[in-house]
C-alpha positions as MATLAB code, in Angstrom:
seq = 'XXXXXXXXXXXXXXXXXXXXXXXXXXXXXXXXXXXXXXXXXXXXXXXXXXXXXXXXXXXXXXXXXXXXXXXXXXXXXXXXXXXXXXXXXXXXXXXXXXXXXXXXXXXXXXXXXXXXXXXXXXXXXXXXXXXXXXXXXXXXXXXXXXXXXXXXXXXXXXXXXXXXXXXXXXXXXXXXXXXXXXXXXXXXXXXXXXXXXXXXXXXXXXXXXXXXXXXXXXXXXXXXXXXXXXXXXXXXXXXXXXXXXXXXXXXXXXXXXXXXXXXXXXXXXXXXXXXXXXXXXXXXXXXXXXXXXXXXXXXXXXXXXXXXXXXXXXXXXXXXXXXXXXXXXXXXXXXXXXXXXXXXXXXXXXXXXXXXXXXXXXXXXXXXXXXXXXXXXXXX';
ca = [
     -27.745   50.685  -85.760;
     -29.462   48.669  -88.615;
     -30.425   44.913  -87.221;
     -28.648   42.309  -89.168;
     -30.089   39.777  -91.130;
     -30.021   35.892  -89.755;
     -31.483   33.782  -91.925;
     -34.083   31.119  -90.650;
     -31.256   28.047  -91.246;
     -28.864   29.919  -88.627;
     -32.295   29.959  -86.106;
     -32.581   25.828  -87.450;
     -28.909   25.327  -86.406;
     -29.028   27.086  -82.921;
     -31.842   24.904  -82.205;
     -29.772   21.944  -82.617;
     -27.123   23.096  -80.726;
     -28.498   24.250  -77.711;
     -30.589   20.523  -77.741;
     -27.663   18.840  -77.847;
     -25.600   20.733  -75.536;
     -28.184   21.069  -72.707;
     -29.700   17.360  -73.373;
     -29.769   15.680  -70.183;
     -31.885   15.759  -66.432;
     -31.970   19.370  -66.295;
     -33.321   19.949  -69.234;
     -36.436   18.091  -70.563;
     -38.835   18.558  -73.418;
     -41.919   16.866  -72.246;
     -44.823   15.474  -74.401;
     -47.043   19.017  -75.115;
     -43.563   20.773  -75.779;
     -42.340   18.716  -79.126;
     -45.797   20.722  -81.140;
     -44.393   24.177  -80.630;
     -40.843   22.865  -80.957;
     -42.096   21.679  -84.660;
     -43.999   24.659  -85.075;
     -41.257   27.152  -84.680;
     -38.493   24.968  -86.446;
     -41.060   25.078  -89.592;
     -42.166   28.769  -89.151;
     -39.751   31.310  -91.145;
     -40.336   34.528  -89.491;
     -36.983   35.676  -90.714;
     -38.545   38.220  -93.287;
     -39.519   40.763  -89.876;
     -35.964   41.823  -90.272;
     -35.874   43.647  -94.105;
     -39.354   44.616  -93.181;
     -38.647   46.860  -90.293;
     -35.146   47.613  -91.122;
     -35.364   50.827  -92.381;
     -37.408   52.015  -89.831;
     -34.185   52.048  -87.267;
     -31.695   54.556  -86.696;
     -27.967   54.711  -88.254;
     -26.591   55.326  -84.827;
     -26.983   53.522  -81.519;
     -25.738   50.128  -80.360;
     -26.549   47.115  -82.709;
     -30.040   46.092  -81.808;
     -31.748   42.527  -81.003;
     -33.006   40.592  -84.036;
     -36.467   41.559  -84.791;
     -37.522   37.765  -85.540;
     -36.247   36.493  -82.362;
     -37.980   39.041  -80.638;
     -41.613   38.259  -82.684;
     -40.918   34.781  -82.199;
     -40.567   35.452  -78.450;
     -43.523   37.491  -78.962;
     -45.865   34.751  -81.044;
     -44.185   32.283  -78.477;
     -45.657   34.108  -75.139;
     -48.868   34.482  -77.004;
     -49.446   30.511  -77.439;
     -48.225   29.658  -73.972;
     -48.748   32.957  -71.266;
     -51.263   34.833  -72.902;
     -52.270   36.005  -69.848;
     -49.417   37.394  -68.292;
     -47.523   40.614  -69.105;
     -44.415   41.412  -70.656;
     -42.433   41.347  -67.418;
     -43.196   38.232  -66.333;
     -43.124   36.962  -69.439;
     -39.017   37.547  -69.179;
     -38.871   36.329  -65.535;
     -40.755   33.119  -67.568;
     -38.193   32.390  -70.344;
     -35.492   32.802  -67.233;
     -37.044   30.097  -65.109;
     -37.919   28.154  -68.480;
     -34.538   27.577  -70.792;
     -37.018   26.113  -73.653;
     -38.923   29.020  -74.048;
     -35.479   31.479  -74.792;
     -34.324   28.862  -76.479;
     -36.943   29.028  -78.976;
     -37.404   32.142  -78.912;
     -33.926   32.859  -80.324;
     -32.291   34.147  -77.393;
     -29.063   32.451  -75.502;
     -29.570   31.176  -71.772;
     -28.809   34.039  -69.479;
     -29.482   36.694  -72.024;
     -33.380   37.495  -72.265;
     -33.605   40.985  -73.616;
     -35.703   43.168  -71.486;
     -39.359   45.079  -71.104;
     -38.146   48.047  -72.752;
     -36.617   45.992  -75.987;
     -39.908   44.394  -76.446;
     -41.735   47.907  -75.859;
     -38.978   49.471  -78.637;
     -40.142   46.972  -80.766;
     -43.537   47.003  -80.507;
     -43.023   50.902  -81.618;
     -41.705   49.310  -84.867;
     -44.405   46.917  -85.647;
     -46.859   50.059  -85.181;
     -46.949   52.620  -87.620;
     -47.562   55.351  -86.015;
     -46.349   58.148  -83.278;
     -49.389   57.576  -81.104;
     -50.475   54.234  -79.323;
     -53.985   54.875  -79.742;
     -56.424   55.204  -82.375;
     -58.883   57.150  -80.690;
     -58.042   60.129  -77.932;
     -57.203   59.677  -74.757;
     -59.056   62.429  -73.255;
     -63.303   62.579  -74.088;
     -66.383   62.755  -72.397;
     -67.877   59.811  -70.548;
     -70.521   58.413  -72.231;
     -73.744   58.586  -70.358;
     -75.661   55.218  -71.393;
     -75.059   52.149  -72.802;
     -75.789   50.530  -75.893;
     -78.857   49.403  -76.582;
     -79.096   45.764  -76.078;
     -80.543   43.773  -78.826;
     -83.418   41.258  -79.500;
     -83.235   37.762  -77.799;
     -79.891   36.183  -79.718;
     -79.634   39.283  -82.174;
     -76.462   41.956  -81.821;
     -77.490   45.479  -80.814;
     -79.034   47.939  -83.613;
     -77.126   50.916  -84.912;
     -76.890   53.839  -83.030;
     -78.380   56.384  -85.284;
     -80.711   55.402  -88.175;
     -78.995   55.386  -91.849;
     -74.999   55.368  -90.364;
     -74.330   51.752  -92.776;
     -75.779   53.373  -95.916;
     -74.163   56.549  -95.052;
     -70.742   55.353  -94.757;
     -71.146   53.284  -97.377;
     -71.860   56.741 -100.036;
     -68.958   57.642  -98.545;
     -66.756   54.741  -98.900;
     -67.744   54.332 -102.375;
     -66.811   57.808 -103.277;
     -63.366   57.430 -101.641;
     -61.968   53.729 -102.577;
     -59.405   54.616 -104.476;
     -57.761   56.907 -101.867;
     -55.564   54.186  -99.822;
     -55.221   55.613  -96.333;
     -52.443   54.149  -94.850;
     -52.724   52.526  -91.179;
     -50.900   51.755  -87.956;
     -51.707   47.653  -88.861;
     -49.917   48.094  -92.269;
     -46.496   46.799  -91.001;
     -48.448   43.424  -90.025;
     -50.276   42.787  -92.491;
     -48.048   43.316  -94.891;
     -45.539   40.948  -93.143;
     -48.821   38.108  -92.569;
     -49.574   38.363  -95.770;
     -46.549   38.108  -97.478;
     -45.253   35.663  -95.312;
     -48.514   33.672  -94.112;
     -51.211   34.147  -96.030;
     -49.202   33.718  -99.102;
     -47.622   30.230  -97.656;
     -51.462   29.074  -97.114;
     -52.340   29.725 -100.703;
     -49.369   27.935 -102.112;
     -50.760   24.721 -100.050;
     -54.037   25.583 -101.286;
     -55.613   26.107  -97.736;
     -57.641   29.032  -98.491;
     -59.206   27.786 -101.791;
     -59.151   29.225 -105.397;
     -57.454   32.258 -105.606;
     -58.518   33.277 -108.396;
     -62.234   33.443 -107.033;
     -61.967   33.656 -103.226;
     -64.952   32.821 -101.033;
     -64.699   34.776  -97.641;
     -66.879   35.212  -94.178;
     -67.324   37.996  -92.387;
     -68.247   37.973  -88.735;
     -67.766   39.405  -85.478;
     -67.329   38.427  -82.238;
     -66.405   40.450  -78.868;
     -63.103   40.362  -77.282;
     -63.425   41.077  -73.415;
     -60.269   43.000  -72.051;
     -61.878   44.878  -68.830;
     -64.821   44.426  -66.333;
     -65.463   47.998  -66.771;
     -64.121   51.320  -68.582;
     -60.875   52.904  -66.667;
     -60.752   56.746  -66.343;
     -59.884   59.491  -63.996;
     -60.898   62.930  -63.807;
     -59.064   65.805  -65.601;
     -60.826   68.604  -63.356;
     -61.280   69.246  -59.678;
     -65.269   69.482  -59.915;
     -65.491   66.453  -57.495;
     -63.643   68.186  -54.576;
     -65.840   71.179  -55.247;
     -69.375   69.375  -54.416;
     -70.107   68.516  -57.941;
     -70.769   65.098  -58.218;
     -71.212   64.712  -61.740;
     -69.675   67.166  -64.750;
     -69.324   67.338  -68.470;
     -65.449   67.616  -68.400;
     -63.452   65.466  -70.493;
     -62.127   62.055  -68.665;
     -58.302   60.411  -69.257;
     -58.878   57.331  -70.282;
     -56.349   54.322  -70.285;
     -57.845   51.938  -72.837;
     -59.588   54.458  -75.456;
     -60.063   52.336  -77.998;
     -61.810   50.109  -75.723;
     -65.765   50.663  -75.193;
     -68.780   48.520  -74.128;
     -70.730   46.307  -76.304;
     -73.508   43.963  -76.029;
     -72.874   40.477  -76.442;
     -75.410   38.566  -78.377;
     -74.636   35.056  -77.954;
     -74.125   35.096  -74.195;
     -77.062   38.114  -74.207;
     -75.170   40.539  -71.978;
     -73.073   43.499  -72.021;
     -68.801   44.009  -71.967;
     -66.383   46.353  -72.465;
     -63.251   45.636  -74.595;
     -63.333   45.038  -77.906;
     -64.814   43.769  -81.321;
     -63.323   41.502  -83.647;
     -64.029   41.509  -86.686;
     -62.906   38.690  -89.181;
     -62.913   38.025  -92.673;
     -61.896   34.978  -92.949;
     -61.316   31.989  -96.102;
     -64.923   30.062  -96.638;
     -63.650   28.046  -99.610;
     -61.850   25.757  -97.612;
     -62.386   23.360  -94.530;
     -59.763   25.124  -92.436;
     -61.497   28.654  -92.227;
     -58.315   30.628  -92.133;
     -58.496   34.603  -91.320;
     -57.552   36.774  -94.475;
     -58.368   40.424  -92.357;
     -58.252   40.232  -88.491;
     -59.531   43.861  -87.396;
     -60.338   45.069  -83.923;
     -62.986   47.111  -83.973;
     -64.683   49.008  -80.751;
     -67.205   46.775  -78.746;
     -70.198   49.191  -79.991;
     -69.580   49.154  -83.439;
     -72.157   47.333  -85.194;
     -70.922   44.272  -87.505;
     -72.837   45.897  -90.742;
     -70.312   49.147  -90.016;
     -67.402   46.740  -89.193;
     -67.554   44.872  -92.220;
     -67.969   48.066  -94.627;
     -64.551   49.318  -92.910;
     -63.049   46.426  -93.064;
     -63.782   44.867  -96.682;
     -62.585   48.236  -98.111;
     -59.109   48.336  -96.412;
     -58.973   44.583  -97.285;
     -59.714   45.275 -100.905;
     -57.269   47.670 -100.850;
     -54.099   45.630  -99.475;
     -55.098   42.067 -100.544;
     -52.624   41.270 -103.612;
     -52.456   37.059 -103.340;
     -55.909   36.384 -105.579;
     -59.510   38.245 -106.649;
     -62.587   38.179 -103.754;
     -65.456   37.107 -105.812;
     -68.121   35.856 -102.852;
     -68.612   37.539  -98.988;
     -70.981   35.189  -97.265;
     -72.394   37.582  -94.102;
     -75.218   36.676  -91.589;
     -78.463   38.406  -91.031;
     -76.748   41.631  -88.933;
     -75.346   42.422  -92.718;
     -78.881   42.302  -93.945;
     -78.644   46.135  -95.141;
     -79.683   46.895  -99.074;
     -76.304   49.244  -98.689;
     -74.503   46.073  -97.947;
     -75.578   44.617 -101.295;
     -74.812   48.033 -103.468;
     -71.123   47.792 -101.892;
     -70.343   44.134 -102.263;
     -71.534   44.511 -106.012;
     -69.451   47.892 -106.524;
     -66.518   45.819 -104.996;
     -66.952   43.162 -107.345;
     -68.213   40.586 -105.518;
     -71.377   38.544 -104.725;
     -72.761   38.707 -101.783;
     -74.868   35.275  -99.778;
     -76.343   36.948  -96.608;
     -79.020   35.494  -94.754;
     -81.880   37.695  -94.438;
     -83.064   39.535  -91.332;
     -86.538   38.122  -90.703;
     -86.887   40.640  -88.041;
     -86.790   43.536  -90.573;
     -89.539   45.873  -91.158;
     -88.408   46.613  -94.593;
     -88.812   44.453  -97.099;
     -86.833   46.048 -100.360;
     -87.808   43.275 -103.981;
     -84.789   44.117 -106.336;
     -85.706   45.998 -109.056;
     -86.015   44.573 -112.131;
     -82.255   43.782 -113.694;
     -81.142   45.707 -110.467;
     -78.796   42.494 -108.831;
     -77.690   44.348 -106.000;
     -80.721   42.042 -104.022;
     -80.621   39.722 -106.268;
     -78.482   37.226 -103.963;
     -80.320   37.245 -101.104;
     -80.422   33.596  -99.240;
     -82.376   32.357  -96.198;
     -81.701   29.399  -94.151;
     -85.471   29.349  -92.402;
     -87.367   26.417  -92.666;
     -90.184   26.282  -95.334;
     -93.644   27.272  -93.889;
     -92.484   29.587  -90.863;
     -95.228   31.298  -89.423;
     -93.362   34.480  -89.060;
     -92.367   34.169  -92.902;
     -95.822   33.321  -93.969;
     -96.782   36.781  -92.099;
     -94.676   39.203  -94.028;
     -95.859   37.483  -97.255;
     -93.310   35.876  -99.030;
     -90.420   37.479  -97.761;
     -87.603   35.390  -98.650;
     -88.504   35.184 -101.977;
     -85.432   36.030 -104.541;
     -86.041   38.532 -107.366;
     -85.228   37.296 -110.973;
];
């Protein structure tokens, strides 16, 4: 069956309700409780219903309300983030609050195989994974990079590549397993944030881009598809099964070692103190942040509706004079800091403003900049 609509005042008034009826020694609300308490009673995540309605069947018994099961959902991920769905449940059963504000009467927690069922709605898409389960191991690492810089690209000319392509093929939406989401954060988020004026001007947004790794393993899982091992061979070419495919290892700049999980990308609001994300995107851990941000500033472009992205402020990883040509053919200006590492040193042409923008935060007189002869100069 179809889920039925409950407003966010019905969620308000069972609140209440359950407060008042369970208010007494054995049940408390301590202190650190009262912030997600407020958070929750403020928080209309009623909209999940309509969004995903259509995507359940006719038939069936009727099903659990899809906000109370994202609240339970945004609710574990505050609290237990480190726990799994099952004892997640066993959690809200030993802790009344947490069904309680999740939506969900005392003695009736849905579940693991509700929350996986819904989970299939959020996603859209038949398969769990982006990449294939089954491929090849990969025989070496990444290469590490420079003291406090983030590893190179793998193959020489991938950003400005991609970015021919990208250019060629921006009007061709592609839809994605994320859209669901984002279409629910924005409409329902993002679009609450610009109302309070939290991510700036609208009109002309200011954004970041950056990345940063997201450890989910201490090494890649796999298991052998072939029987090569019990034959003598110790090492083959078949293809492995592998339980986290879209995971990979990365180098970690800022802690200057390597890791295997993933990489976030986020473009986030810069106009504003609060530096809220616009475009959370996990990337794999090897993926470069120059790639990352091409990939991810298109499908943004592409599904942003609440205002008109008129800066990208990037660090020096972004440093690419494809970076620049995209930016400007996406209408907007791009502030990145330049790469003093760089063998290449491209001037802008003259009236050519794809370099025109580029800004360095060195000090004056640096030896190294004094070296490559004026290299943070900005063209006219």
């Amino acid at each position: 069956m179809k889920p039925v609509f409950i407003p966010h005042l019905c969620y308000q008034q069972f609140l209440l309700e359950n407060f008042r009826r369970l208010s007494g020694p054995a049940f408390v609300i301590i202190n650190k409780d009262w912030p997600l308490v407020t958070k929750f009673w403020m928080t209309d995540l009623s909209a999940i219903t309509p969004l995903l309605q259509d995507f359940y069947s006719n038939r069936g018994p009727e099903p659990r309300d899809p906000a109370c099961l994202f609240r339970s959902l945004l609710l574990f991920i505050m609290t237990n983030p480190t726990i799994g769905i099952t004892e997640w449940i066993n959690e809200m059963k030993r802790t009344p609050l947490y069904a309680i504000l999740s939506g969900f009467e005392i003695g009736d927690v849905p579940g693991v195989g509700t929350f996986y069922d819904f989970f299939k709605q959020l996603w859209a898409s038949g398969n769990k994974h982006l990449r294939p389960q089954h491929r090849k191991r990969r025989k070496s690492k990444p290469k590490k990079g420079k003291k406090g810089e983030k590893a190179p690209t793998t193959t020489p000319g991938r950003v400005a590549r991609l970015v021919d392509w990208m250019m060629r093929h921006t009007a061709k939406k592609t839809a994605l397993p994320t859209d669901r989401l984002f279409h629910f954060f924005q409409d329902n988020i993002l679009s609450v944030s610009a109302r309070l004026g939290l991510l700036g001007d609208c009109s002309a947004l200011s954004a970041s881009g950056d990345g940063t790794p997201i450890v989910t393993a201490a090494y890649s899982r796999s298991k052998s598809t072939c029987d090569c091992r019990a034959q003598g061979l110790a090492e083959c070419s078949h293809p492995r099964l592998y339980s986290q495919p879209d995971c990979d290892s990365g180098w970690d700049s800022s802690r200057e070692k390597y890791f295997q999980g993933f990489h976030l990308y986020m473009i986030s609001a810069a106009d504003s103190k609060h530096d809220l994300p616009l475009y959370p995107k996990l990337q794999p851990a090897s993926r470069h942040d120059a790639v990352s941000l091409v990939l991810s500033s298109v499908e943004f472009k592409q599904r942003f509706t609440l205002g008109t992205m008129d800066k990208m402020i990037l660090d020096a990883a972004h440093d690419a004079e494809s970076i620049y040509v995209l930016l400007e053919h996406q209408g907007m200006e791009p502030f990145i800091d330049l790469n003093v590492r760089s063998k290449k040193n491209t001037p802008a042409k003259e009236g050519d403003s794809n370099l025109a923008y580029r800004h360095s935060h060195l000090p004056e007189g640096d030896p190294y900049e004094t070296k490559r002869n004026g290299h943070k100069t900005l063209s006219p």
